[in-house]
C-alpha positions in Angstrom: -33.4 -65.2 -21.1 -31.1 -62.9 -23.0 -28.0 -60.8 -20.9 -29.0 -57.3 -20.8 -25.5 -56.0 -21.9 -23.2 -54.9 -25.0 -22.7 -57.5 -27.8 -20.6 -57.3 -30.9 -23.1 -59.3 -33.0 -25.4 -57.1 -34.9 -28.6 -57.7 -34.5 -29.5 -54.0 -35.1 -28.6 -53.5 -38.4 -25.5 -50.7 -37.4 -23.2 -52.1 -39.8 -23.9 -48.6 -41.8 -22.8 -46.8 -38.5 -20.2 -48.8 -38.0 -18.3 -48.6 -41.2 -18.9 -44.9 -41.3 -17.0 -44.5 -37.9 -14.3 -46.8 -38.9 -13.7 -44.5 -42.0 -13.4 -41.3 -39.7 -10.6 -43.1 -37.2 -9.1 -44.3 -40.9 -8.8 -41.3 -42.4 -5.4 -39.4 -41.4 -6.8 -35.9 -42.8 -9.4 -35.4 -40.2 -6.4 -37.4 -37.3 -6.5 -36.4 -34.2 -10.7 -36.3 -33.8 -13.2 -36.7 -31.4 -16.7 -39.0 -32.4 -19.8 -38.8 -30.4 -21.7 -42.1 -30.5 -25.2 -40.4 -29.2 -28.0 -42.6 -28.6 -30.9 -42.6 -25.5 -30.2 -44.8 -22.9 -30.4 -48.6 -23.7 -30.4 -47.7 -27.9 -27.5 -49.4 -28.3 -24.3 -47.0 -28.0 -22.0 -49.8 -26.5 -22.8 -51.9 -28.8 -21.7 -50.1 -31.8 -18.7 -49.2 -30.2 -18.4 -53.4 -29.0 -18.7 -54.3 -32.8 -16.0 -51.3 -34.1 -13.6 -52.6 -31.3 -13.9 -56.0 -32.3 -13.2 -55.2 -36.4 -9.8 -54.2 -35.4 -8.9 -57.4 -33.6 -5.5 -58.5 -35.0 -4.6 -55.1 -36.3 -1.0 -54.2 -34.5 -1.1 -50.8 -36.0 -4.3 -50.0 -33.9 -5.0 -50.0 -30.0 -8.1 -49.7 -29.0 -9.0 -49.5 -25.2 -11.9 -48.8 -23.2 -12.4 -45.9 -20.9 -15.3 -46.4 -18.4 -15.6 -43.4 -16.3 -18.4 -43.9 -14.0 -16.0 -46.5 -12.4 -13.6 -44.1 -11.9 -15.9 -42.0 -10.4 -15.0 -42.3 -6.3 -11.7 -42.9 -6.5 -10.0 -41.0 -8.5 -9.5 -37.6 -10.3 -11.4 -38.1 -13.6 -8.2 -36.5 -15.9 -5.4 -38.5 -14.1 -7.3 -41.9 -14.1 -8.2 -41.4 -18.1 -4.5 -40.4 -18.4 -3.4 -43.2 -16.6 -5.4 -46.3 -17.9 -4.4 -44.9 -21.7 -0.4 -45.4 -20.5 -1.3 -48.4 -18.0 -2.8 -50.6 -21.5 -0.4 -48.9 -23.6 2.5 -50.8 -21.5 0.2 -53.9 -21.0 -0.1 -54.1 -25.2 3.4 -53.4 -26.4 7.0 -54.4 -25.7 9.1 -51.1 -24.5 12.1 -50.0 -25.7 14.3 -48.5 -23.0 13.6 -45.2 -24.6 9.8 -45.6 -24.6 10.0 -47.0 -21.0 11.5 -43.6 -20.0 8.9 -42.0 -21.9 6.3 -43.9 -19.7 7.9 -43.2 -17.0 8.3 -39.7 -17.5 4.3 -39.6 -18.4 3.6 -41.0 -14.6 5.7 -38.7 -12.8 3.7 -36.2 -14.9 0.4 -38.0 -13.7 1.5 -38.3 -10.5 2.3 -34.2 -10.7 -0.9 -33.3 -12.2 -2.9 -35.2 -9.6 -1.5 -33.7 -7.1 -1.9 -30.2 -8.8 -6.0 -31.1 -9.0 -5.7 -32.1 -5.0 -4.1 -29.0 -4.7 -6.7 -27.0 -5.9 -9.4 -29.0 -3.9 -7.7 -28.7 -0.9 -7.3 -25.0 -1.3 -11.2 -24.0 -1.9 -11.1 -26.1 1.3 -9.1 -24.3 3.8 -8.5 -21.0 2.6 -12.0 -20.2 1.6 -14.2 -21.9 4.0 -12.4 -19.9 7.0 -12.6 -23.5 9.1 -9.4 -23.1 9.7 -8.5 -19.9 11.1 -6.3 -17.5 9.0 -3.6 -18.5 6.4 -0.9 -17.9 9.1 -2.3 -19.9 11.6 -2.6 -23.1 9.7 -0.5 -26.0 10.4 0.4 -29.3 8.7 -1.7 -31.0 11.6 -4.3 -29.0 11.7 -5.0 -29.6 8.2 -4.4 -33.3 8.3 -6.1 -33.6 11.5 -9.4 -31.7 9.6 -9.3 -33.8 6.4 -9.0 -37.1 8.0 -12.1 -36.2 10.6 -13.9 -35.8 6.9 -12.7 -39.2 5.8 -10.2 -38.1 3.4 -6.8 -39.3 2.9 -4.1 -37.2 3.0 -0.1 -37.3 3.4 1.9 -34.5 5.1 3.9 -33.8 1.5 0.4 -33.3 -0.2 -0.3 -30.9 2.4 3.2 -29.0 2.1 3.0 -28.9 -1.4 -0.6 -26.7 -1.4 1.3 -24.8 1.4 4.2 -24.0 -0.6 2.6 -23.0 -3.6 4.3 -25.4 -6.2 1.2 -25.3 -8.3 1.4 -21.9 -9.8 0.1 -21.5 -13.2 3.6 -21.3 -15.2 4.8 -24.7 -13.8 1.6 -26.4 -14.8 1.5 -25.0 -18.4 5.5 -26.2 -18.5 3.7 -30.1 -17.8 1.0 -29.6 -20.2 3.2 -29.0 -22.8 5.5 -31.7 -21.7 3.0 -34.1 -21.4 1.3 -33.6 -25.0 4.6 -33.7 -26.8 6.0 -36.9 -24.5 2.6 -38.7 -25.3 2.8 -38.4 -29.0 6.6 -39.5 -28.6 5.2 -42.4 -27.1 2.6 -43.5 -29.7 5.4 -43.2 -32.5 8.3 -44.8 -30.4 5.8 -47.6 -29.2 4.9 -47.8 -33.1 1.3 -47.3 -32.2 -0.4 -45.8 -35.7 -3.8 -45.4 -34.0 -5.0 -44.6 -30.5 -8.5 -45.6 -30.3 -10.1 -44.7 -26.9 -13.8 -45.7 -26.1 -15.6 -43.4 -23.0 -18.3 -45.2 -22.5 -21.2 -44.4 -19.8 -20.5 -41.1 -19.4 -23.9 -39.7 -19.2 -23.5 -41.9 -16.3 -21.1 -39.6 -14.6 -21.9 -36.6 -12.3 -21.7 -33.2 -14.4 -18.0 -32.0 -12.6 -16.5 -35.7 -13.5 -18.8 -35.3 -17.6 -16.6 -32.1 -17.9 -13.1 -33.2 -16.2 -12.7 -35.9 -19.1 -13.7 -33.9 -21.9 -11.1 -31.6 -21.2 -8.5 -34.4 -20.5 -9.0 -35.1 -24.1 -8.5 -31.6 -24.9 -5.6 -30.8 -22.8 -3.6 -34.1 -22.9 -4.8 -36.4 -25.3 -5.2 -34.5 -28.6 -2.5 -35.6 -30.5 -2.1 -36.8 -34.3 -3.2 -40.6 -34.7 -5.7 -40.2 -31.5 -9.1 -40.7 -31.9 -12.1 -40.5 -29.2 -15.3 -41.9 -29.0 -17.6 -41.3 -26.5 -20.5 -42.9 -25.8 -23.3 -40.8 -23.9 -26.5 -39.1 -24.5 -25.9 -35.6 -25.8 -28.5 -33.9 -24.0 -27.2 -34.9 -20.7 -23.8 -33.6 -21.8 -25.2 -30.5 -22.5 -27.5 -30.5 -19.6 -23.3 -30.7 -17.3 -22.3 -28.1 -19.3 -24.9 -25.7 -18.4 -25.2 -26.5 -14.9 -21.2 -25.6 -14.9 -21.7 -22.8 -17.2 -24.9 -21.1 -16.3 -26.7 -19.1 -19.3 -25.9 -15.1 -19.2 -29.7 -13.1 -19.6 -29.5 -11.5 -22.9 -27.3 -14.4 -24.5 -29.2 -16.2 -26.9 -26.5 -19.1 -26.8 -27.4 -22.7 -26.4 -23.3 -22.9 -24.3 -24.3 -26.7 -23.8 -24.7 -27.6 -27.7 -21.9 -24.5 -28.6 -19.6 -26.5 -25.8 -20.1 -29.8 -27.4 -19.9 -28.9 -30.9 -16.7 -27.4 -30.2 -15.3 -30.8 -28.1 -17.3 -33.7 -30.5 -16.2 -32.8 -34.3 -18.3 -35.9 -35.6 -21.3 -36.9 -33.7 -23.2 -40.2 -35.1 -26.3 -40.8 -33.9 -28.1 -43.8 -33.4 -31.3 -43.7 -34.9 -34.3 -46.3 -32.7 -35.5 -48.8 -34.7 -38.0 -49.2 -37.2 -40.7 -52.0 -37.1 -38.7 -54.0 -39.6 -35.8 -53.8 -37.7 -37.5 -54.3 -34.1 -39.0 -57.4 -35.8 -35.8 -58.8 -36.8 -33.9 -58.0 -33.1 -36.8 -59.7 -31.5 -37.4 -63.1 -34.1 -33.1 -63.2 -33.7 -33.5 -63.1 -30.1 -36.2 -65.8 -30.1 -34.5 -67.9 -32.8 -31.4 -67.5 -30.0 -33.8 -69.4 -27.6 -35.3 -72.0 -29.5 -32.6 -73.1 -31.8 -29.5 -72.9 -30.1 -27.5 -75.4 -31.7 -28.4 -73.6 -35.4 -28.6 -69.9 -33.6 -25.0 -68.9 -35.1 -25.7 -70.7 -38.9 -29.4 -69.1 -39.2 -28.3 -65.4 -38.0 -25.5 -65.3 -40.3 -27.6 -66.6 -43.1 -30.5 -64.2 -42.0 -27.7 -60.7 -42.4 -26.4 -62.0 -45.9 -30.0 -61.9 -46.9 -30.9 -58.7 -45.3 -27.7 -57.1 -46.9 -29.1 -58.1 -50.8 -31.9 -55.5 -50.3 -32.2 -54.3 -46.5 -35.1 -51.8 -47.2 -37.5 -54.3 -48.3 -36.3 -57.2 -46.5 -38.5 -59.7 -44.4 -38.0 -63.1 -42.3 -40.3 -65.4 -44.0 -41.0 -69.5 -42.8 -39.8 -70.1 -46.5 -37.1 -68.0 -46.2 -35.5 -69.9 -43.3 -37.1 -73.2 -44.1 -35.9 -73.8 -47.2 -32.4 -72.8 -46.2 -32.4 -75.2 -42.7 -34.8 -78.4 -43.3 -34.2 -79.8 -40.5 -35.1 -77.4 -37.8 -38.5 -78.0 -36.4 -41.6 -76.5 -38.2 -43.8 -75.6 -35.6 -40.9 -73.7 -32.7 -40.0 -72.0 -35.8 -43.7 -70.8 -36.9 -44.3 -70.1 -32.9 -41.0 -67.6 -33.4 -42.1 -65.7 -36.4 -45.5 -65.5 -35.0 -44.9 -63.9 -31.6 -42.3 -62.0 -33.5 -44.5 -60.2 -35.3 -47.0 -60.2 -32.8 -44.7 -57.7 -30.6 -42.6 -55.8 -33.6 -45.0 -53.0 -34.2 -45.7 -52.2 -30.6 -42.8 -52.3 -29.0 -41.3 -50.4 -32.0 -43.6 -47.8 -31.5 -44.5 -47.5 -27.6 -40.8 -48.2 -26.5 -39.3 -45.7 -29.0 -37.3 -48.5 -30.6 -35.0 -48.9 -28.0 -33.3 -52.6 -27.6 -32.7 -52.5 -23.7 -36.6 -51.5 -23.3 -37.4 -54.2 -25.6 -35.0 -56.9 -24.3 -36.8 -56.7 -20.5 -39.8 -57.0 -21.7 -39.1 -60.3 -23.6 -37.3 -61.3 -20.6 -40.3 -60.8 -18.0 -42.0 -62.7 -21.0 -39.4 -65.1 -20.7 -39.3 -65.6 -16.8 -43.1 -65.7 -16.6 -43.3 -68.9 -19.0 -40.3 -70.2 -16.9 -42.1 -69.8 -13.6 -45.6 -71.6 -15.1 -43.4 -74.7 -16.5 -41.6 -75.1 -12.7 -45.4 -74.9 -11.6 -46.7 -77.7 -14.1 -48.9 -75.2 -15.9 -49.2 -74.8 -19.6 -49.1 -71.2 -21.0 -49.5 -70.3 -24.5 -46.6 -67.8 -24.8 -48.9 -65.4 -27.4 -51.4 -65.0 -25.4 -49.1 -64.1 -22.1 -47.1 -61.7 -24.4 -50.7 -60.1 -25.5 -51.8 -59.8 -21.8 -48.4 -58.2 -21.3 -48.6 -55.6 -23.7 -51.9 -54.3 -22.1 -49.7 -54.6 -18.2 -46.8 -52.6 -19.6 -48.3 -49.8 -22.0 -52.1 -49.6 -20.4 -51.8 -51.1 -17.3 -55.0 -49.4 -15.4 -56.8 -51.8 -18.3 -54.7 -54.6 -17.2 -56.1 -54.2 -13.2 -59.6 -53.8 -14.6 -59.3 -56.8 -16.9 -57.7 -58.6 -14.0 -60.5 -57.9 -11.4 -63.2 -58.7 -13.9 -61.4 -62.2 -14.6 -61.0 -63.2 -11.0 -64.4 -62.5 -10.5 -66.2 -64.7 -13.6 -63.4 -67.6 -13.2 -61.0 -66.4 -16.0 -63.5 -65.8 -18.4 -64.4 -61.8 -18.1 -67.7 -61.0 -20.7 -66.6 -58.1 -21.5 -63.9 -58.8 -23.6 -66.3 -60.8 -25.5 -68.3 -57.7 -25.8 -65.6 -55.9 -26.9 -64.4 -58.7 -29.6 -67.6 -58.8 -30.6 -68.1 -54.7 -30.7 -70.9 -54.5 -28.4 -69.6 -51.0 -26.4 -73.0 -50.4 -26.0 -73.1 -53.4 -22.9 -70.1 -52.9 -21.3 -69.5 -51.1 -18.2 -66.0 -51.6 -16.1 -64.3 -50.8 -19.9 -65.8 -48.2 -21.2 -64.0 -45.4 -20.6 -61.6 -46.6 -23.0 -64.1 -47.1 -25.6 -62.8 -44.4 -28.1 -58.9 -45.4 -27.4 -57.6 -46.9 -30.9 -55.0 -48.6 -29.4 -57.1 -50.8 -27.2 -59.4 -51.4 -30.1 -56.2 -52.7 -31.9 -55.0 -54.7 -28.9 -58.6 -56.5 -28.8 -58.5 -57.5 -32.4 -55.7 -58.7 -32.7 -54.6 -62.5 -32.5 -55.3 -64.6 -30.5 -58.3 -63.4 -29.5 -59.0 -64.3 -25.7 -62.5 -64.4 -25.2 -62.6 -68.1 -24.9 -59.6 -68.3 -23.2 -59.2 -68.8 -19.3 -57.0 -66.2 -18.3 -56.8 -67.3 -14.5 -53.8 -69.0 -15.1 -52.3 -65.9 -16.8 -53.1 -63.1 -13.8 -51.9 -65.6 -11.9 -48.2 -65.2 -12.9 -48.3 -61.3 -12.8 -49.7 -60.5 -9.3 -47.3 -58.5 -9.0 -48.4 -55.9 -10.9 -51.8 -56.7 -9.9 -50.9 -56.0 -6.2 -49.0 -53.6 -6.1 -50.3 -50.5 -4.8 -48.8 -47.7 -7.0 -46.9 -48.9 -10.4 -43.1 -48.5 -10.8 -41.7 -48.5 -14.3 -38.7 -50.7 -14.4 -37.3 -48.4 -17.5 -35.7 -45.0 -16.9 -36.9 -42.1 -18.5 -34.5 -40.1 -21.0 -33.6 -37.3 -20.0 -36.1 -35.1 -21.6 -38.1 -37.2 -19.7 -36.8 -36.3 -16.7 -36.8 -32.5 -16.9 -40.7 -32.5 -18.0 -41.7 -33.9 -15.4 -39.1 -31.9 -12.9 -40.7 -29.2 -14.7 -44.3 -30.4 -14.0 -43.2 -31.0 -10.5 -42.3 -27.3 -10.2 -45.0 -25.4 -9.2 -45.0 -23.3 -11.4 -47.4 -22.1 -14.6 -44.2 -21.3 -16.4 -42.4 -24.5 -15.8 -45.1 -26.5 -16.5 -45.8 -24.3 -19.9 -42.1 -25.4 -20.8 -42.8 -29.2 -20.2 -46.3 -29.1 -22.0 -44.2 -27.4 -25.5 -41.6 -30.1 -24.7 -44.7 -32.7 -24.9 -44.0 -34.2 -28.4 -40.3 -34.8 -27.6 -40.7 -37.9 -25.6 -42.5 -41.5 -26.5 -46.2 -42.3 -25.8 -44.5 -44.9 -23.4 -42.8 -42.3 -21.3 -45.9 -39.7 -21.4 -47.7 -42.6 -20.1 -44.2 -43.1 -16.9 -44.4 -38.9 -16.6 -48.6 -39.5 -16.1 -48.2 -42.5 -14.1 -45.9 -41.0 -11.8 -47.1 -37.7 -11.5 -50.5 -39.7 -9.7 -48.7 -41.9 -7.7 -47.3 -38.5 -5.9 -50.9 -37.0 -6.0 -52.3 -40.4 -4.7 -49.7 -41.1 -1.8 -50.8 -37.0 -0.3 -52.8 -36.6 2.2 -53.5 -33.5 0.5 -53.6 -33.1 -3.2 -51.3 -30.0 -4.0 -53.5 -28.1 -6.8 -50.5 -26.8 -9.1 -49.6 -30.8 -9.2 -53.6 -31.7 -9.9 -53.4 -29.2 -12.7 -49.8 -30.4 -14.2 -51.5 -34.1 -14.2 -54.5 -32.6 -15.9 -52.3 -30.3 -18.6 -50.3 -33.2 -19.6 -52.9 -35.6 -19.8 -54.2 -33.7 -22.5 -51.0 -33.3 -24.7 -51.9 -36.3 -26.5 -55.0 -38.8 -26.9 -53.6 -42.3 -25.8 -53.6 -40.3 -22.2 -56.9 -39.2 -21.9 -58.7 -42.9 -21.0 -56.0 -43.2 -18.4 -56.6 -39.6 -17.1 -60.0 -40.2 -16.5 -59.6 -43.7 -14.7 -57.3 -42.6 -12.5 -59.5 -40.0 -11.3 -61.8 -41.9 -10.9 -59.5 -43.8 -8.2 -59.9 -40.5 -6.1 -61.5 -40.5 -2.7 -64.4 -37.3 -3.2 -62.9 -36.4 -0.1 -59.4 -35.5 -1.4 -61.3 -33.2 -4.2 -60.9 -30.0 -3.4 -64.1 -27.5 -4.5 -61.3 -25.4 -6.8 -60.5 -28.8 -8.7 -64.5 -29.3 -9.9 -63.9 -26.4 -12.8 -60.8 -27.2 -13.9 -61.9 -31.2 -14.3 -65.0 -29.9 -16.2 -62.9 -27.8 -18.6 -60.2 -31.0 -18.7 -63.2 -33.2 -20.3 -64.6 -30.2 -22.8 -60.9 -29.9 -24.0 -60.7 -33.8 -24.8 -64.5 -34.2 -25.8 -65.4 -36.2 -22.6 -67.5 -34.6 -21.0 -70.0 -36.8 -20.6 -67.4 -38.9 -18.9 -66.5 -36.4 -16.6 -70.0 -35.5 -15.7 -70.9 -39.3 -14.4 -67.9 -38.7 -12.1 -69.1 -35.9 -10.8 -72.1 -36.8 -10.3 -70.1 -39.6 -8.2 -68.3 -37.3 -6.5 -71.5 -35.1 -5.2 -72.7 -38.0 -4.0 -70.2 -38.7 -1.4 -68.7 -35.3 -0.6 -71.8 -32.9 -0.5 -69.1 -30.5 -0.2 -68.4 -30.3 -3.3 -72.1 -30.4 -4.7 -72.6 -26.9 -5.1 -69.4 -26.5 -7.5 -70.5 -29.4 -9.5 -74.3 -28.5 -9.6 -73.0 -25.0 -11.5 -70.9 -27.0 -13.7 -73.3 -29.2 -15.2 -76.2 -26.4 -15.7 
């Protein structure tokens, strides 16, 4: 199994972004600057920040630290604990003179200050605004201390005197700004430091107040000549912070997230998903990891010279590796470059090209073979990983395939019928009969009609029995505000998610579908404005509409409501299957003869 983390080998062909980001810290025109590394979640963003890191290893004139923010998150004022991990490594890295020890010293006390400042402010919305506490005049040290600590904060008597007092007024804290930016850069020359290279990493992570605080500790403290700032994070929830802070004015036309980020990121790179080609070159490296360990290190170096001669056009071939390594056994390596491409071109396109989607799924492949060898039974690992694909990206197929096994002892006729492309005879599958995708899956190798697949169900009841499927991948965040916005209630939000369709993957339209019915299915009463976002969205694109229709067909009659029969009927006209739609119906009449009339007028 392969660690679901950060590496700084590349596997992903980002030596392009790499050296490209490298030449923007490099160049001392465009010093101080701020680089966004933008990338979904699990594309790969601390990764290419991992391998720029690691290509300054030895270099004195750079520092390079990382800045992980979502740690921070509960304990500490986002500005003061960027501020102070920057100075805390800076002392860790270099010898001090006395003079730059002052200098560091001088920077706490500032930290310390500014900290205190931000409390400050806290504490003031707290007392004076809430009216908890009575009037200004009334207020007391132990009042104040007695309140806080009943709310589980902590608190010392000088904090308190301190917001009392009013230290924090505006021209005091300009007077540390100012001090602190000109002491900091003192400090980067007098430490001999030529470049400052900080890495904020999983701040998409971060709640929207703690997104914004370390932006504009950048800005305010850190933005000094030799400095440079990369941060990690998908864009869109950066922007998505700064609106929610910054709410849009009616009449403005301005995006303020994107105009707030292009202001704060001067240079955003952004990490395109990968390609087949590529995909098929993470996943044969990450299997070559696996079954030639002691050769892994030789054969990937080998295998990146060669893809560096002509990149666009290059391909892992047998020969290719074979007549380089001649010793390495002929039929693990076939067995790699044959799954390999097996699952390049589908996870490519269904997971978006994303290497954290991809890695799990080769994992649960992994675990699965894993848990048949401690049980003494022999899998073949192709077929598992075809049987897998059809669990993970069409997985009411997988139940229906699963139930047909169980019941004709691992050997289900239908997908001999189907191989064989008799539609006309089968029954439990042919809904899907038109899905091109499924065709594809069938014909392609190995085929499993004459394969007992008892063995294989066995080893994923888990999907098998679970009641409603849960995704193991988190949706992007587009994702996540089309289906908020097909949650909403609303014809206008779910107008907005439906012209927000074609931004997201067919994998994720199929999460958005999947868990818009598991809401509708765990009701006792379906609410109509979610029936008709499951039906609208279900018809934004053709790899939903097989699904659409089996789920309803999941449906107790007595859940349909006589309002739904109309919209279902126009649902199968739109996606020409009608005929489909009428058989349920028909189904449906039969058991609730409630909603015979409805359906009666329908089919005339």
């Amino acid at each position: 199994m392969w660690k679901d983390s950060e590496t700084n080998l590349d596997l992903l062909n980002f030596d392009y972004l790499v050296e490209v980001t490298k030449d923007i810290i490099e160049n001392e025109d465009l010093s101080p600057c701020t680089i966004g590394v933008y990338g979904d979640w699990g594309s790969g963003k601390s990764s290419l920040v991992e391998m720029i890191l690691k290509s300054y290893d030895g270099n004195d004139d750079f520092l390079c630290i990382k800045f992980n923010g979502w740690l921070f998150e509960d304990y500490e004022d986002a500005k003061t604990a960027l501020l102070g991990t920057i100075i805390d490594k800076i002392k860790e890295k270099r010898k001090l003179s006395a003079k730059a020890k002052a200098g560091v010293k001088k920077l706490l006390e500032n930290i310390n200050y500014l900290d205190l400042a931000s409390k400050g402010l806290k504490y003031g919305t707290d007392f004076f605004l809430t009216g908890g506490l009575g009037t200004i005049a009334d207020i007391t040290i132990n009042q104040i201390a007695s309140k806080l600590k009943s709310a589980g904060q902590e608190v010392n008597d000088e904090e308190i005197k301190k917001v009392l007092e009013g230290t924090f007024s505006k021209e005091e804290t300009r007077k540390n700004l100012r001090e602190f930016q000109n002491d900091f850069e003192e400090l980067l020359k007098e430490t001999k430091i030529k470049k400052l290279v900080v890495f904020i990493d999983e701040l998409d992570r971060c709640n929207h107040d703690t997104i914004l605080e370390t932006l504009e500790a950048i800005r305010l403290f850190l933005f000094t000549k030799g400095s440079s700032f990369i941060i990690g994070a998908d864009e869109r929830q950066v922007m998505y912070a700064v609106g929610k802070r910054f709410p849009e004015v009616k009449g403005n036309h301005l995006d303020i997230g994107k105009e707030y980020l292009e202001k704060m990121i001067q240079y955003p790179i952004k990490i395109p998903q990968l390609g087949v080609q590529e995909m098929e070159f993470y996943i044969t490296s990450l299997f070559l990891q696996e079954a030639f360990e002691k050769e892994y290190s030789e054969i990937i170096t080998f295998l990146k010279e060669k893809r560096e001669e002509d990149f666009i056009r290059f391909e892992i071939t047998y020969e290719l590796i074979k007549n380089k390594f001649e010793e390495i056994n002929d039929n693990k390596l076939k067995d790699v470059l044959s799954i390999s491409k097996q699952l390049s071109s589908v996870l490519s396109n269904r997971l978006n090209g994303n290497p954290r989607h991809c890695k799990r799924f080769l994992n649960s492949l992994s675990m699965r073979m894993k848990m048949a060898k401690f049980k003494k039974v022999t899998l073949d690992k192709k077929v598992l990983a075809k049987l897998m694909l059809i669990e993970y990206f069409q997985d009411d197929v997988f139940k229906k395939i699963g139930e047909l096994q169980a019941n004709e002892n691992g050997k289900p006729l239908e997908i001999k019928l189907i191989e064989e492309d008799r539609w006309e005879d089968v029954e439990t599958l042919k809904l899907w009969k038109d899905d091109t995708w499924l065709k594809n899956w069938i014909n392609s190798e190995p085929r499993l009609s004459d394969i007992d697949l008892q063995n294989y169900f066995y080893f994923t009841r888990e999907s098998l029995q679970a009641t409603f499927y849960k995704s193991s991948f988190a949706l992007s965040t587009e994702g996540e505000n089309i289906l908020e916005r097909l949650q909403g209630g609303s014809d206008s939000l779910r107008s907005e998610a439906i012209k927000k369709s074609q931004n997201v993957s067919d994998f994720e339209a199929t999460e958005i579908l999947k868990t818009i019915f598991n809401i509708i299915q765990s009701s006792s009463t379906i609410d109509t404005q979610l029936f008709k976002s499951f039906l609208e969205w279900s018809k934004t694109r053709a790899s939903l509409y097989s699904d659409c229709l089996s789920k309803l067909t999941t449906l107790p009659s007595q859940s349909i409501k006589i309002s739904f029969i109309p919209t279902v009927f126009d649902f199968g006209k739109k996606i020409d299957k009608l005929h489909e739609v009428q058989e349920l119906a028909k189904k449906w009449s039969q058991e609730n003869p409630k909603l015979k009339k409805a359906i009666e007028e329908e089919l005339k």
